[in-house]
C-alpha positions as CSV (number, residue, x, y, z in Angstrom):
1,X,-29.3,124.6,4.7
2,X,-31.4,127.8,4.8
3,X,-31.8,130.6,7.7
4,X,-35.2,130.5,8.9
5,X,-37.0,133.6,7.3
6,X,-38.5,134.9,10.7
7,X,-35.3,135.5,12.4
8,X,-33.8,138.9,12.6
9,X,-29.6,138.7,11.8
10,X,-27.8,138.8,15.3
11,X,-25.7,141.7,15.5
12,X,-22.0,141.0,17.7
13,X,-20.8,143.7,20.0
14,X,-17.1,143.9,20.7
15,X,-15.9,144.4,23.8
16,X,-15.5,148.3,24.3
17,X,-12.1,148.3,25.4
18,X,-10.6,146.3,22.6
19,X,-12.1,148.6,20.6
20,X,-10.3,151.5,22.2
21,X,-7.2,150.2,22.7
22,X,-6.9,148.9,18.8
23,X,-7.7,152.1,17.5
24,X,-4.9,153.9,20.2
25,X,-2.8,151.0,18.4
26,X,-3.8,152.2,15.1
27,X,-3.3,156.0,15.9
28,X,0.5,155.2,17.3
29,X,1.1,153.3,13.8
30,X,0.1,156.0,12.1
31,X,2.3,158.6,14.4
32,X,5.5,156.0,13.1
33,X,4.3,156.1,9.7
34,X,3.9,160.1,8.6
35,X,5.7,162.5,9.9
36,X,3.7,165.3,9.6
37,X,0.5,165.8,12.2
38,X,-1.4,167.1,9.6
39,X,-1.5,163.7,7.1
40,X,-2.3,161.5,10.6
41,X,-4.9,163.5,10.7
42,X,-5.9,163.4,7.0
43,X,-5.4,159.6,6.8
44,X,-7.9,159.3,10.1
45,X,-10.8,161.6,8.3
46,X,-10.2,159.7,5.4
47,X,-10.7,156.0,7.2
48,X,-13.7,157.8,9.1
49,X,-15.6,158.9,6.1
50,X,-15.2,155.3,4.7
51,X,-16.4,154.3,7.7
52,X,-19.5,156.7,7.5
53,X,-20.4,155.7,4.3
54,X,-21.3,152.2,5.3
55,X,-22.2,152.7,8.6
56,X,-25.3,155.1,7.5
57,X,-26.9,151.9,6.1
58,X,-26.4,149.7,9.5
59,X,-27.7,152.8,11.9
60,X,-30.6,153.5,9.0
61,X,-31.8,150.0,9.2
62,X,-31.3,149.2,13.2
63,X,-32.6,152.8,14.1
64,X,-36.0,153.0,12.1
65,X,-35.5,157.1,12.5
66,X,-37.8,158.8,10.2
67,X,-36.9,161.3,8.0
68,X,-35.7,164.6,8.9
69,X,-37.1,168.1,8.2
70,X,-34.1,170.4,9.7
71,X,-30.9,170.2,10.8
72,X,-31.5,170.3,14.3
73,X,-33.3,167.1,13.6
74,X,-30.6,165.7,12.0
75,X,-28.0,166.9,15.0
76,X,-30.3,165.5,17.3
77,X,-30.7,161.8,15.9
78,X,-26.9,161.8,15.8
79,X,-26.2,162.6,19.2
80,X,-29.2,160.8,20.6
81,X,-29.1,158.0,19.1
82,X,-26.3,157.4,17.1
83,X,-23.7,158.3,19.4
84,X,-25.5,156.4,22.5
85,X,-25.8,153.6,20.0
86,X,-22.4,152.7,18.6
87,X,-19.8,154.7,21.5
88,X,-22.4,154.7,24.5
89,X,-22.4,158.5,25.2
90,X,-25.0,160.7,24.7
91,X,-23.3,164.3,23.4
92,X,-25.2,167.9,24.3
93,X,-25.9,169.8,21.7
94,X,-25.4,173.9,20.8
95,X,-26.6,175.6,17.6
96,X,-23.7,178.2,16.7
97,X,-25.3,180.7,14.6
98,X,-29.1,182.5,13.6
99,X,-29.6,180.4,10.5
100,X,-29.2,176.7,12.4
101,X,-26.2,175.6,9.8
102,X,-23.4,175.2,12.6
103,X,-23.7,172.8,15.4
104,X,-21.6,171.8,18.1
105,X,-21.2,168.3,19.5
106,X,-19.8,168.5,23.2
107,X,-18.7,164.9,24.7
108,X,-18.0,165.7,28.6
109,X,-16.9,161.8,28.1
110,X,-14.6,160.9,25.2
111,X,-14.2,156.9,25.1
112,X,-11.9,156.9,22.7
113,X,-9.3,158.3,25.0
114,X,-9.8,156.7,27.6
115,X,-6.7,154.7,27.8
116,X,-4.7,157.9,27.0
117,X,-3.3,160.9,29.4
118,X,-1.4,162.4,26.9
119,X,-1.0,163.5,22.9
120,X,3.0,161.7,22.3
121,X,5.4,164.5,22.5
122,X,5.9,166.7,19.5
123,X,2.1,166.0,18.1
124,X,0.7,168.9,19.4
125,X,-1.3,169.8,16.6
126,X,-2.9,165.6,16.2
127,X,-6.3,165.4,16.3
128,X,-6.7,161.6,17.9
129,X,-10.3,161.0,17.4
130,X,-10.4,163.0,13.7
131,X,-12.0,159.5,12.7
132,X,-15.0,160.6,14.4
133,X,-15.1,163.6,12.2
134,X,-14.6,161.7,8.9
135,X,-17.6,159.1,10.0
136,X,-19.8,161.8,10.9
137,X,-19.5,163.8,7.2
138,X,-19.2,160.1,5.0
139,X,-22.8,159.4,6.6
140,X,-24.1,162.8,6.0
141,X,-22.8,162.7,2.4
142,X,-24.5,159.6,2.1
143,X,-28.1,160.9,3.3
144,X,-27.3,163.6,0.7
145,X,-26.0,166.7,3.5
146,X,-23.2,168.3,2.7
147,X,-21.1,169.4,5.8
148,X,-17.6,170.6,7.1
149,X,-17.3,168.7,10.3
150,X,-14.1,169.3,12.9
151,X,-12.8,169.3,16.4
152,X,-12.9,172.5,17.9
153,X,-11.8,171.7,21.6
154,X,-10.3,168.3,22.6
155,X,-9.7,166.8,26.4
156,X,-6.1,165.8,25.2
157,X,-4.9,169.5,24.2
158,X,-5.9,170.7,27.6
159,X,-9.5,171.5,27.3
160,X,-12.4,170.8,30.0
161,X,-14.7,169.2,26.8
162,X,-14.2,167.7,23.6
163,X,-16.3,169.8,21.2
164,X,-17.3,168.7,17.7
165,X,-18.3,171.2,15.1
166,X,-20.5,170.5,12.3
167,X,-21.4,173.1,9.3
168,X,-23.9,172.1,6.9
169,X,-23.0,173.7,4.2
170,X,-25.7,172.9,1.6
171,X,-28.0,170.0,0.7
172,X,-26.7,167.8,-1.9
173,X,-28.2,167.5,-5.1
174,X,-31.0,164.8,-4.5
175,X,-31.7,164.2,-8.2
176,X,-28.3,163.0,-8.7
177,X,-28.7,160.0,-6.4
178,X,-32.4,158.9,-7.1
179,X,-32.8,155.8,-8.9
180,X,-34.3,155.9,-12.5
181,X,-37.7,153.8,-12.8
């Protein structure tokens, strides 16, 4: 039996919270699994740019954003309407330098901590959201932007704001990804 052509896919939400609280399950797996902060935190950016890569495609096609002409544009869209779309926040946004390369991304709200007061004792240097980072550059690779993205304050080392920083650091080669016709 077909799918009627005139109906558009239904997308499922999951509940917020379970979403939070598996990932705070999935960070404290990871704390039992690697020693080190430093390959928690690899691991994370790693799963987050995975994550980026096919999550482009979804905001892309449920967004209809047009194309971009600056990176403030770019910055924009993402905290605009991607954050607001997939995490419900809506970050502010600061340009970091003359040439509008280096952004920052500042969440007065941070719901993926929300279930959590405190980094566990002796992480001090684990960055708990870093899969945030990781999305954020896998779907800017993937729309051919090039950029060094990192936490540069964050609500669970003691800071009033979780700040994200993003650094484009060039624009990738476009001829290398276009499709031969």
């Amino acid at each position: 039996m077909s799918r009627p052509a005139h109906r558009r896919p239904e997308y499922h939400k999951i509940n917020k919270d379970l979403f939070v609280l598996t990932y705070g399950a999935l960070v404290a797996q990871l704390c039992k699994d690697y020693e080190k902060d430093e390959d928690v935190n690899k691991y994370l950016d790693k799963m987050g740019y995975g994550i980026g890569t096919r999550l482009v495609e979804d905001f892309l096609a449920r967004s209809c954003v047009r194309r971009c002409h600056s990176y403030s544009e770019i910055i924009d869209i993402i905290a605009q309407v991607a954050f607001k779309m997939y995490l419900g926040i809506t970050p502010s946004v600061t340009c970091n330098n003359s040439s509008r390369t280096e952004f920052s991304l500042i969440l007065d709200k941070n719901p993926l901590v929300e279930f959590v007061e405190e980094l566990p004792a002796g992480r001090s240097s684990l960055c708990y959201c870093n899969l945030l980072c990781g999305i954020i550059r896998g779907a800017l690779e993937m729309v051919h932007l090039a950029a060094d993205v990192t936490f540069l304050q964050d609500t669970l080392k003691g800071d009033r704001v979780t700040e994200i920083g993003i650094t484009f650091l060039k624009k990738l080669d476009e001829k290398k990804y276009r499709r031969k016709k």
